[in-house]
C-alpha positions in Angstrom: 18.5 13.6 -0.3 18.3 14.0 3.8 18.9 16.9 4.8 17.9 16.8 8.4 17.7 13.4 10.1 18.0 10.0 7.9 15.4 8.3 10.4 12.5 11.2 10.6 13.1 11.7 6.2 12.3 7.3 6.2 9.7 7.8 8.5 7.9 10.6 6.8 8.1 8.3 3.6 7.1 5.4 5.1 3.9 7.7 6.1 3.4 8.3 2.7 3.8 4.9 1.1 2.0 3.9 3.7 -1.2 6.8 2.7 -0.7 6.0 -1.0 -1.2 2.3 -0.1 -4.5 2.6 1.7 -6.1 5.6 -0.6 -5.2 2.7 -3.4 -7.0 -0.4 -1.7 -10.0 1.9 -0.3 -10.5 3.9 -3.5 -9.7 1.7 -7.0 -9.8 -1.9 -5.0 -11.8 -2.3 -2.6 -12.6 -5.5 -2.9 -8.9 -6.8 -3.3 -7.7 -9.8 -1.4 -4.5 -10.1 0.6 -2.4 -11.7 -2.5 -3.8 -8.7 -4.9 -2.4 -6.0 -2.1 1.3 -8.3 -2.0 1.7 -8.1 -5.9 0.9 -4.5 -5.9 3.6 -4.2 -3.0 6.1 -5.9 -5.0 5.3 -4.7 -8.1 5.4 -1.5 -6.7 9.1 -2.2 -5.4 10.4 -3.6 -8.6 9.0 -0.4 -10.4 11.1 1.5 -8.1 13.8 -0.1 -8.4 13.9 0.2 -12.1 13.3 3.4 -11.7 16.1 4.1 -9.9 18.4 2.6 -12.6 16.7 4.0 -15.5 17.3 7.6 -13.6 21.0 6.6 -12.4 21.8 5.6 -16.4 20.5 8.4 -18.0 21.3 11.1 -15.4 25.0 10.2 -14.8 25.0 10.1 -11.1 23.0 7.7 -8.5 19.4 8.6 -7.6 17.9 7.0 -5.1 14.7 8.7 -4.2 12.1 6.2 -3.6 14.4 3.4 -2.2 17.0 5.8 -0.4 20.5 5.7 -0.5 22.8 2.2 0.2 24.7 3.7 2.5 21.9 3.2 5.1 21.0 0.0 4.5 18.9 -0.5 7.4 16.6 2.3 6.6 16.7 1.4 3.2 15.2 -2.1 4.2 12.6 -0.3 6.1 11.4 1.5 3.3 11.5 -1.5 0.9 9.3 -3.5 3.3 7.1 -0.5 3.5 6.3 -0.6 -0.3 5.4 -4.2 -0.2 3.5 -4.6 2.8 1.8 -1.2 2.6 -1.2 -2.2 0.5 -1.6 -5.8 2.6 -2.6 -3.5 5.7 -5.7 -2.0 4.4 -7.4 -5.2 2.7 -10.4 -6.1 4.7 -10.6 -10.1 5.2 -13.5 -12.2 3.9 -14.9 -15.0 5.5 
């Protein structure tokens, strides 16, 4: 899966999580609170997740495209925390 550098592949995903995330809360909820944007986050984590296994059972070998590999677990935390907080950083507060 990373071909050049494990830190600049996470960091170009983070980028897009992070893109995805605010094209999501400006474009089909705007008006989403901050707990609406942290279930998406973590919904959108435990999609992946299952994901992941769903593609590692049926496939035969491990897949780990959108949570990266265990091997680097720091940069796999990274991207984890990217997925839930992503959406939380575009909601507008109301007061």
């Amino acid at each position: 899966m990373y071909a050049t550098s494990p830190v600049i592949c996470v960091a170009i995903e983070v980028v897009a999580i992070v893109a995805v995330a605010g094209m999501y809360v400006r474009l089909v909820m705007p008006e989403s609170t901050l707990d609406h944007a942290l279930l998406v986050g973590t919904t959108s984590v435990l999609l992946g997740i299952a994901t992941e296994i769903a593609m590692t059972a049926n496939a035969g070998r491990q897949w780990t495209a959108l949570i990266g590999p265990p091997a680097n677990g720091g940069l796999r935390c990274v991207i984890l925390i990217a997925w839930i907080i992503a959406p939380a950083l575009f909601v507008r507060s109301r007061e």
